[in-house]
DRENDO-1510 file (C-alpha; in Angstrom, 1 decimal, always signed):
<recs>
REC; n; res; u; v; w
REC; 1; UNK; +0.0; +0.0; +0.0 .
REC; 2; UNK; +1.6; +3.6; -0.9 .
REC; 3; UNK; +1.5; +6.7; +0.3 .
REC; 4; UNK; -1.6; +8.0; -1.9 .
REC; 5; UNK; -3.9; +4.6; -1.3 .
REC; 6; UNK; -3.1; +5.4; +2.7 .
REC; 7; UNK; -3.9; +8.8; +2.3 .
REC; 8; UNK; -7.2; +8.1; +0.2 .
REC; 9; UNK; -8.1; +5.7; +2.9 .
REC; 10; UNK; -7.3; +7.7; +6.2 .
REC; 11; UNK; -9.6; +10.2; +4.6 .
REC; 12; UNK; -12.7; +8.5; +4.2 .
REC; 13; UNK; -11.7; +6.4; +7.3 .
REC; 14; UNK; -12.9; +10.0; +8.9 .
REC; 15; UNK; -15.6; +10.3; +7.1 .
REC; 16; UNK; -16.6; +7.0; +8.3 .
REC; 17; UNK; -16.0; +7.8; +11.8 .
REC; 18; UNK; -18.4; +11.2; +11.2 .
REC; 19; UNK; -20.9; +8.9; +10.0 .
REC; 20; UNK; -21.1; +6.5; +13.3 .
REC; 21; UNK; -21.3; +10.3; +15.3 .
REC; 22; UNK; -24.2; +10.7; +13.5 .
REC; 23; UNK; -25.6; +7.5; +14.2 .
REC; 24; UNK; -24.7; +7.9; +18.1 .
REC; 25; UNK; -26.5; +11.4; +17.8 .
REC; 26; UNK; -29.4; +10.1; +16.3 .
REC; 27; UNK; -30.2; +7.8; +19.3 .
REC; 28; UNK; -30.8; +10.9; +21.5 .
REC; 29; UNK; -32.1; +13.4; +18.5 .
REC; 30; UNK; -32.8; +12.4; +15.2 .
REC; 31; UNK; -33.4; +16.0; +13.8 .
REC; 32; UNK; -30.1; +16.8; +14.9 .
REC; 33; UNK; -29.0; +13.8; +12.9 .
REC; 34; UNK; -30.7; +14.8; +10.4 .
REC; 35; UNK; -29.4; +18.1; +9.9 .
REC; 36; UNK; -25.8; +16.4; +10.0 .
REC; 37; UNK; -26.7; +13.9; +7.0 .
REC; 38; UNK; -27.7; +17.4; +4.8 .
REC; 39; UNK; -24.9; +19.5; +6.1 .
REC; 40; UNK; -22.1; +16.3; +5.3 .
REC; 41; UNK; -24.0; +15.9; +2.3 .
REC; 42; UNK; -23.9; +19.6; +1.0 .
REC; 43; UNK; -20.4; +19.7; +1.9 .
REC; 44; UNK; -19.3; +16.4; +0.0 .
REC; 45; UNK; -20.8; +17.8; -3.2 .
REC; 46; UNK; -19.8; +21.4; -3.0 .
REC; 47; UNK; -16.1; +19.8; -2.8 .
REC; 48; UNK; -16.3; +19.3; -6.4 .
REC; 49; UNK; -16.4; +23.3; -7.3 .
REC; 50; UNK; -14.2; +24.0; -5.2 .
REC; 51; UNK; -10.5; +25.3; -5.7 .
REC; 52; UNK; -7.8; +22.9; -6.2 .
REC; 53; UNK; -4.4; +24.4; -6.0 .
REC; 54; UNK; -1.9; +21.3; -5.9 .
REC; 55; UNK; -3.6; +19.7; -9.1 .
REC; 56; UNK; -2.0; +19.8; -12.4 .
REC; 57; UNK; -3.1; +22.5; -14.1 .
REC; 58; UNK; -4.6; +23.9; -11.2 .
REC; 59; UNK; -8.7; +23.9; -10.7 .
REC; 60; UNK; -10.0; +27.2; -10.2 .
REC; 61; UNK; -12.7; +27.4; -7.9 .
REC; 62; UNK; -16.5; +27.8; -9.7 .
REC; 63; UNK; -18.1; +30.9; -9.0 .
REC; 64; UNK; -21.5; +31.2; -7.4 .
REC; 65; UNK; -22.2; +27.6; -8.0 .
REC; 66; UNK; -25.6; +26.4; -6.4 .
REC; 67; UNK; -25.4; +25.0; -3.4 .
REC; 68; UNK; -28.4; +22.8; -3.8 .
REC; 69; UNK; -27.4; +21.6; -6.9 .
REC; 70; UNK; -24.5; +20.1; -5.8 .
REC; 71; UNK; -26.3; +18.7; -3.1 .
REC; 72; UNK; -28.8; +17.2; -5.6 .
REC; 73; UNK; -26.2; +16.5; -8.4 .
REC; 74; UNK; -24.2; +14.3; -5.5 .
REC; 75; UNK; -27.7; +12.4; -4.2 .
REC; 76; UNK; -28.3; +11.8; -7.7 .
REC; 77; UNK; -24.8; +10.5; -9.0 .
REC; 78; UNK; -23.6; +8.6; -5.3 .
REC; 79; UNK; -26.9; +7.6; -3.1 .
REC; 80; UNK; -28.1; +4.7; -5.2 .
REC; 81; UNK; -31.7; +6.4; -4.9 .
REC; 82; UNK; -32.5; +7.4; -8.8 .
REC; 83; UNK; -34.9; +10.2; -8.0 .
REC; 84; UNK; -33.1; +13.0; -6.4 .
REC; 85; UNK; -33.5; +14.7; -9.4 .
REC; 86; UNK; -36.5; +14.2; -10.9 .
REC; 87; UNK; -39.1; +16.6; -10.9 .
REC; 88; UNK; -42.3; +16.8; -8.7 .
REC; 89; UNK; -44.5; +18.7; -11.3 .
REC; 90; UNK; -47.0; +20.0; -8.4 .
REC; 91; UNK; -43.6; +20.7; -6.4 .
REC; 92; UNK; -42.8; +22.9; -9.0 .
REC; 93; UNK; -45.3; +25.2; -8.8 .
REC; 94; UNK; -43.9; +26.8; -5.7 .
REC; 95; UNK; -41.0; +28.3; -7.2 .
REC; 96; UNK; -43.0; +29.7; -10.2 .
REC; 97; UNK; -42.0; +33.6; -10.2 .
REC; 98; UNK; -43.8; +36.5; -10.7 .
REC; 99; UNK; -43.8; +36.3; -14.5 .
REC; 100; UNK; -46.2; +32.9; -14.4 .
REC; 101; UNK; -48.9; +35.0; -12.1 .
REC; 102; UNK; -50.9; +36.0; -15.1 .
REC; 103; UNK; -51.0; +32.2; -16.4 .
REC; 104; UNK; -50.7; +30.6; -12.8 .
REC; 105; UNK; -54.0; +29.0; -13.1 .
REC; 106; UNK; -53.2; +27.2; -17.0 .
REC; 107; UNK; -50.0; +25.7; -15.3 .
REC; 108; UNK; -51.7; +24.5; -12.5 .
REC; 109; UNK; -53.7; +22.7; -14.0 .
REC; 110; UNK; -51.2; +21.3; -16.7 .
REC; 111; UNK; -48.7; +20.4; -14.2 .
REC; 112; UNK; -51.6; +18.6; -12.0 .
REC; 113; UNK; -52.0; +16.8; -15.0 .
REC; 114; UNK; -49.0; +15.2; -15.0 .
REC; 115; UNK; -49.8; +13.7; -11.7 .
REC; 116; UNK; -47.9; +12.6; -8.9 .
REC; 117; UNK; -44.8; +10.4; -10.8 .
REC; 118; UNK; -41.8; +12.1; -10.8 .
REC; 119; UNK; -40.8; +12.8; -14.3 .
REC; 120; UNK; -37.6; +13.9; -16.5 .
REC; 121; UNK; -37.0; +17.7; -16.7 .
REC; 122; UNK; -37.5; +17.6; -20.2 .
REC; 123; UNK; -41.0; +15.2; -19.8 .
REC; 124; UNK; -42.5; +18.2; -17.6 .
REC; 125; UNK; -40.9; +21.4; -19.9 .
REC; 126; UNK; -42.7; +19.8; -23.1 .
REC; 127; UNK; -45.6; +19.1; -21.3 .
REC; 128; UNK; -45.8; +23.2; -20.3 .
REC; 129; UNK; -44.2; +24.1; -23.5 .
REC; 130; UNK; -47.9; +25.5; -25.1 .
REC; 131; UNK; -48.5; +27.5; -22.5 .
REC; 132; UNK; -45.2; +29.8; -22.7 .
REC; 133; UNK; -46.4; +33.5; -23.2 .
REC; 134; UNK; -43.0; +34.7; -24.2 .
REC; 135; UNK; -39.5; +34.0; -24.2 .
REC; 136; UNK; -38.7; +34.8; -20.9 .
REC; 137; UNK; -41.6; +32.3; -19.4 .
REC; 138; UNK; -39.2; +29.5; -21.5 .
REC; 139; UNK; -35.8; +30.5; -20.6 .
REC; 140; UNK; -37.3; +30.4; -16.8 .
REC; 141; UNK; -38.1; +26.5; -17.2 .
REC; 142; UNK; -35.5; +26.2; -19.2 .
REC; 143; UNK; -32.6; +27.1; -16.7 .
REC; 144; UNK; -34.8; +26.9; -13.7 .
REC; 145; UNK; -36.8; +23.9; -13.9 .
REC; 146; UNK; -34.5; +21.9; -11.6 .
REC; 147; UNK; -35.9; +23.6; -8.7 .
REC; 148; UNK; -38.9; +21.0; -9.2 .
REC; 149; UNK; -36.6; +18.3; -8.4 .
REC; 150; UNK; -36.7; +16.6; -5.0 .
REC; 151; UNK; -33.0; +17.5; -4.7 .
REC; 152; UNK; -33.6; +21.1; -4.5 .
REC; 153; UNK; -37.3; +20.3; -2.5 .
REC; 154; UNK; -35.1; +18.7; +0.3 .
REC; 155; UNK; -32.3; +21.0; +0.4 .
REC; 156; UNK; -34.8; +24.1; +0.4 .
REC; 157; UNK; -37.9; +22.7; +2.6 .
REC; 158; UNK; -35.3; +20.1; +5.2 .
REC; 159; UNK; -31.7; +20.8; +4.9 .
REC; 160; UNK; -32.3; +25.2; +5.3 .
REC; 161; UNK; -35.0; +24.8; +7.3 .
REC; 162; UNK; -33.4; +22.4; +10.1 .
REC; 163; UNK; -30.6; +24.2; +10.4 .
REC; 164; UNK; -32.4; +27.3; +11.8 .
REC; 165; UNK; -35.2; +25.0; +13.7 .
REC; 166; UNK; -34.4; +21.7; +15.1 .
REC; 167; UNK; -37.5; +20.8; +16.1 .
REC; 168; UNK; -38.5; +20.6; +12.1 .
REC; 169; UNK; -40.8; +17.6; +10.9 .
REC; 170; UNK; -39.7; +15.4; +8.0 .
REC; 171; UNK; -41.5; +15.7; +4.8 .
REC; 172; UNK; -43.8; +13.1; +3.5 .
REC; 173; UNK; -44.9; +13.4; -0.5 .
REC; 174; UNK; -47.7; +12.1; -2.0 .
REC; 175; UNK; -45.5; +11.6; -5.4 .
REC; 176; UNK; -44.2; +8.7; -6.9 .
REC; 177; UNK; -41.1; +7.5; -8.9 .
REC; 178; UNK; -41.5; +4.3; -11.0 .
REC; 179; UNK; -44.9; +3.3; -9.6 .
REC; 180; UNK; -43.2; +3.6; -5.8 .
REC; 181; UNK; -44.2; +6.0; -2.9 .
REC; 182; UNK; -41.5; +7.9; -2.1 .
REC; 183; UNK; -40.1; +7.8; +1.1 .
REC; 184; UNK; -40.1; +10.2; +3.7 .
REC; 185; UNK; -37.5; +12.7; +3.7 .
REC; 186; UNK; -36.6; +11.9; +6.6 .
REC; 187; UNK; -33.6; +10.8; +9.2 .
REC; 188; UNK; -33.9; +7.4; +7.8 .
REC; 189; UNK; -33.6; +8.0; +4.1 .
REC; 190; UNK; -30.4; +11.0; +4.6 .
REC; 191; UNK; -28.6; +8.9; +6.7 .
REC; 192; UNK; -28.7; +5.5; +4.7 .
REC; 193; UNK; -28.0; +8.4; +1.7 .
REC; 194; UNK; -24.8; +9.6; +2.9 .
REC; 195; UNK; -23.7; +6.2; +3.8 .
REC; 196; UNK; -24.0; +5.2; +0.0 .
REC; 197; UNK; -22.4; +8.4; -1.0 .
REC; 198; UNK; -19.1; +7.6; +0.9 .
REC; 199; UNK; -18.8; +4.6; +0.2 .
REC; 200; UNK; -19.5; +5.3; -3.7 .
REC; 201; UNK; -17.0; +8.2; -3.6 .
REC; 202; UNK; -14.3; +6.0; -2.0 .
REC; 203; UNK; -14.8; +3.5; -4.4 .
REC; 204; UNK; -14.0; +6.0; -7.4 .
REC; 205; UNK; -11.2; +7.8; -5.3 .
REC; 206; UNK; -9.6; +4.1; -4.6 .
REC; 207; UNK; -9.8; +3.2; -8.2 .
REC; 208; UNK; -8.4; +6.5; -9.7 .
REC; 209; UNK; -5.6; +6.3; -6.9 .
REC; 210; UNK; -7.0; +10.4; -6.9 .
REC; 211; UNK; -10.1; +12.3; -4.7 .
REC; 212; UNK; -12.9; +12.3; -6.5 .
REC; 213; UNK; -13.1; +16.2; -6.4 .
REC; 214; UNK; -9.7; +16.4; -8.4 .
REC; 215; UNK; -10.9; +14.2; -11.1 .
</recs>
C-alpha cells in the first residue's frame, strides 16, 4: 500500500467515523442527525467546485455555484436512490415567479395533469411548453426547472429549514417514482443516503488512486 492509497483511505476512514457520530446522535435526537446527514451531504458535493491548488493544471474554484445543486447532483450521482432529481411537477409550482402570475391558473392545472410520478426535466418542460407567453416564461423553465426536483425540495424545505429549527418535521410526498411512494425525507432516508455516497466516492477515489473532487 503507498502513500496515496493510505492517504485516500485515512480520509474516508474519517468520514466513516463522522458517519457513526451521527448514528450515536441520532439515538438521542434524530433531527439533529438529520441536519448532520444534509450538512455532510452539502459539503461532500460542494467539494467538487471548489479550488484545487496542488492539481496539475490547477482547478479554479466555480463561482456562485448552487449549493443545492450540488447537493442534488451528489444524491443523484452517489446515493443509489434514482430520483433525487426528478421533478415533482405540483412541487414545482412553488417556485414559479412573478412572470407565471398571469398564467398561474393554465399551469396549475397542466402540471396537475401530470400527476404525482416524478418525471424527466424535459418530460414536464414539453408538457408546459404551449403555454409559454414569451421568451422569458421558457428561458425560466429552461434554466430553472431543476428547482422542481426533490433535490432542490429537500435541500430548500429540510436541509435550510433544520438548520435554523431543530424541532423541524420530516417531509412526507404524495409523489411517486417508477410506480413507488416515495419515502419520507426523513432521518432514515439521509442517513442511509450519505452512507451510499461515501462509500461510492471512496470507491472512485480508490480506483483513480485520486479524490474524486480532483478528477
Amino acid at each position: 500500500m503507498d502513500a496515496r492509497h493510505s492517504l485516500i483511505e485515512a480520509y474516508f476512514k474519517h468520514l466513516e467515523s463522522k458517519l457513526e457520530t451521527i448514528r450515536a446522535i441520532s439515538e438521542i435526537s434524530e433531527e439533529e442527525a438529520l441536519m448532520l446527514c444534509c450538512c455532510h451531504l452539502e459539503a461532500l458535493g460542494a467539494r467538487q467546485y471548489q479550488e484545487v491548488e496542488y492539481i496539475d493544471p490547477p482547478r479554479k474554484a466555480i463561482p456562485n455555484y448552487s449549493k443545492s445543486a450540488a447537493f442534488t447532483k451528489v444524491l443523484a450521482e452517489h446515493s443509489g436512490y434514482g430520483f433525487w432529481n426528478k421533478i415533482h411537477p405540483i412541487g414545482l409550482l412553488s417556485y414559479l415567479p412573478k412572470l407565471f402570475d398571469p398564467d398561474m391558473q393554465d399551469y396549475m392545472i397542466a402540471l396537475g395533469e401530470i400527476g404525482y410520478e416524478l418525471r424527466e426535466e424535459g418530460f414536464v418542460i414539453e408538457a408546459v411548453s404551449h403555454l409559454f407567453r414569451n421568451s422569458k416564461q421558457r428561458k425560466w423553465f429552461e434554466n430553472h426547472c431543476h428547482k422542481g426536483s426533490l433535490g432542490n425540495i429537500a435541500y430548500s424545505k429540510v436541509r435550510s429549514e433544520i438548520v435554523h429549527n431543530i424541532t423541524h418535521q420530516p417531509i412526507s410526498f404524495d409523489a411517486k417514482w417508477q410506480g413507488e411512494r416515495l419515502p419520507d425525507i426523513d432521518y432514515g432516508l439521509m442517513v442511509d443516503c450519505l452512507e451510499n455516497v461515501i462509500s461510492s466516492l471512496k470507491a472512485i477515489s480508490l480506483e483513480t488512486r485520486r479524490f474524486w473532487w480532483e478528477q
